[in-house]
N, C-alpha and C positions, 0 to 999 in steps of 0.2 A: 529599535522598533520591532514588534515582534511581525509573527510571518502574517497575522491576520488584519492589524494596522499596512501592509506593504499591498495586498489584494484587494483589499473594500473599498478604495476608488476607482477600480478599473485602470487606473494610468498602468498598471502591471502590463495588462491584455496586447499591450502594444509592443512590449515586447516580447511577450510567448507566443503571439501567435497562433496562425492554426485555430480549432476549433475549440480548443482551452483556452485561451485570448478570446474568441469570440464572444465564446458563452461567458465570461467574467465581465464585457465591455458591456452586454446587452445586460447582465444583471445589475448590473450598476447604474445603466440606464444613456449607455454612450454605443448602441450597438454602432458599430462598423465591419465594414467587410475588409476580415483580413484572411480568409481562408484563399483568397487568390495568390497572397504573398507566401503562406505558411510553409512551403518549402527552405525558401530564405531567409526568414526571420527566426527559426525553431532553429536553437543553440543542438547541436546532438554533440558524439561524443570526440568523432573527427574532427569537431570543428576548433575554433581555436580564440574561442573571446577571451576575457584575463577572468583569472581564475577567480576573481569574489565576484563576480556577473553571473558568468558560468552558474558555479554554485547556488544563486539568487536563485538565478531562472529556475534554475532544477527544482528549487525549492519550494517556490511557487504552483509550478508544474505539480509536483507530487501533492501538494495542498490542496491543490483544485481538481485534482484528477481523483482525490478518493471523494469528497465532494460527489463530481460527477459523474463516478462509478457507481457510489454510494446511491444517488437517485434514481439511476437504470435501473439498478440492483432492484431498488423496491419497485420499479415500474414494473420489472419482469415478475416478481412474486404478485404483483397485484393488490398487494396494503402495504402499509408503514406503520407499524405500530410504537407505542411509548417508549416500551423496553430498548428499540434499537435506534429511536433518539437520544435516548438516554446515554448508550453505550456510546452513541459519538461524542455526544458531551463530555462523558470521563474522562477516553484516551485520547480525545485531542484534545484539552483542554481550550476551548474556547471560552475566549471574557465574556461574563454576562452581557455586557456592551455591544460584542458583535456578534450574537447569536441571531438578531434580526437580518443583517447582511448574512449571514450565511446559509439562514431560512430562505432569506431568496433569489440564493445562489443553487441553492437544493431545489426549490421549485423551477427555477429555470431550467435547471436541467434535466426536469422529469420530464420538461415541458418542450424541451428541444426537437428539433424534428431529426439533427444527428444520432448517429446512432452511437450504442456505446464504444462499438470495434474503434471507431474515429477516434474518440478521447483515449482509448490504452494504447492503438498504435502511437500517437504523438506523443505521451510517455516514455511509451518505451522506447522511441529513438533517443531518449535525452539519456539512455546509461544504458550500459552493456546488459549483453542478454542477459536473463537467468541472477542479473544485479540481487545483491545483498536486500538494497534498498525497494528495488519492486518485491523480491517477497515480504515485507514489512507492509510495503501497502493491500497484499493480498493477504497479509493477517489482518487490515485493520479491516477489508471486506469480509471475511470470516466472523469476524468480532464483533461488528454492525448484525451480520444474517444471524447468526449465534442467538444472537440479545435475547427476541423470545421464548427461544426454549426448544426452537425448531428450525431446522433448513428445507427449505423446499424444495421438491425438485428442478423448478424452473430456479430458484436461486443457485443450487448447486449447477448445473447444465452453464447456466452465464459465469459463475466463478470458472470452471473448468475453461471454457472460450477465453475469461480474461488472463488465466495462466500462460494458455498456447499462446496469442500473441507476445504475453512476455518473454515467452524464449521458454519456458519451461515443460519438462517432459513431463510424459502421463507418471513417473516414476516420484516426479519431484510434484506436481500435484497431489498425490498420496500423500508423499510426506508431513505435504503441508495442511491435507485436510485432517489425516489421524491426528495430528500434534491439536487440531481443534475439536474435534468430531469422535475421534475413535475412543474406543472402549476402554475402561479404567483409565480414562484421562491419558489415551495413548500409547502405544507401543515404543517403550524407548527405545529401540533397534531403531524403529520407521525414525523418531525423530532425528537418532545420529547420526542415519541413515546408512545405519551397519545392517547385516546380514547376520541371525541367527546364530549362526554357525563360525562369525567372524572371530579374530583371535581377540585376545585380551588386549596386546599391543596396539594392532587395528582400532580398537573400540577406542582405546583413549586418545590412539591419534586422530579419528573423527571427533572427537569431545573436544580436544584443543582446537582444532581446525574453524570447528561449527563457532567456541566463545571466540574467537580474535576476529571472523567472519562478523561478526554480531555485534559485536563493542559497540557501545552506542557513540561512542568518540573517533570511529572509523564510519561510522554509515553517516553522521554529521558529514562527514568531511567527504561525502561521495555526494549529498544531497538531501538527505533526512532533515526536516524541520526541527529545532529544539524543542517545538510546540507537541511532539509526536514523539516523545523522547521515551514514553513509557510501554509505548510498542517493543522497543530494543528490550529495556530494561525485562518483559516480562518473558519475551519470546528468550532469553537466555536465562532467568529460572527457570524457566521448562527445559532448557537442556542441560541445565547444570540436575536437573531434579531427575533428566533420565539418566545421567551418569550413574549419580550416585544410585540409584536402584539396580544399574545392570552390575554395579562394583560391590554394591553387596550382597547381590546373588553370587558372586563370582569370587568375592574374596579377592577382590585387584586392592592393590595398596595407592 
């Protein structure tokens, strides 16, 4: 079953809990209060369910949580336009079928009186800081704001905030905004995240580091949806694309 047949009855909500369970239950049309339990119900990474539950949850979690990032997001820019419908349609490939559930999974959580810090913190407890896999979901918020043609500043201001609850520095924030936003389609130093100045050596052992990081057959197996499989796949042509430019400025073999 795929991840969007496993959320669009809500039975999921019961056990993610927390404010991701809630908002899935109420959009489906089963609200319940589980935010009273959400401490104990929310799988994080100390805890110790068997590992294809684990995994589920996560999965789940991350599915719903760009969802309901994704709706903030446009509540704090103040329109939604086609273009960054669109763009969620691509990279997540959602079935024709359940574009209306997740239509009103999206309005529900424009419509939440929660805020968005609430949905990234309960994320982000379910995988380690600075996770492989939440930069993936702060690419697909990138990729959504992106869509028009423009980031605003209120959308860039809320991307920023949802990096810092993930664990991530102002350093690793850059990173991640040049590799979308920055000039000639990015600085491939910023996306190696070498230095200038770094050595030839340096560079390609951040180049190895960054694809085995990224393998979209490791970020599965951390949490990544198969549904969300093209995030991996593109974010490692962009690093494989900044190799090969610093390599042949440099003449690395």
């Amino acid at each position: 079953m795929s991840i969007w047949g496993k959320i669009v009855g809500g039975a999921a909500g019961f056990a993610l809990g927390g404010p991701l369970g809630a908002l899935l239950g109420a959009a489906a049309g089963h609200a319940v209060d589980w935010l009273h339990a959400a401490n104990q119900q929310v799988a994080t990474i100390d805890e110790a369910p068997m590992p294809d539950e684990r995994a589920a949850t996560r999965q789940i979690a991350f599915t719903i949580a760009v969802i309901a990032l994704g709706a903030k997001m446009a509540k704090a820019d103040g329109r939604v336009t086609r273009a960054e419908i669109a763009a969620f349609k691509q990279v997540f490939q959602v079935p024709p079928e359940e574009l209306g559930n997740v239509g009103r999974l999206f309005d529900q959580a424009r419509q939440d009186t929660a805020g968005f810090d609430s949905y990234a913190r309960q994320v982000a407890k379910m995988f380690p800081r600075r996770s492989k896999v939440l930069e993936e979901l702060m690419d697909g918020l990138f990729h959504i704001a992106k869509a028009d043609s423009r980031v605003s500043p209120e959308e860039l201001r809320f991307l920023r905030e949802v990096a810092a609850i993930f664990g991530f520095s102002g350093a690793d924030f850059e990173r991640i905004r040049h590799a979308h936003l920055g000039a000639d389609e990015a600085d491939p130093y910023t996306i190696l995240g070498v230095s200038h100045d770094a050595t030839s050596a340096e560079i390609k052992a951040s180049w190895r580091r960054r694809i085995r990081e990224t393998h979209p057959d490791k970020l599965i197996a951390q949490g990544l949806p198969k549904e969300f499989i093209d995030l991996a796949t593109e974010k490692m042509a962009r690093i494989n694309a900044a190799y090969d430019k610093i390599a042949k400025a440099r003449g690395i073999n």
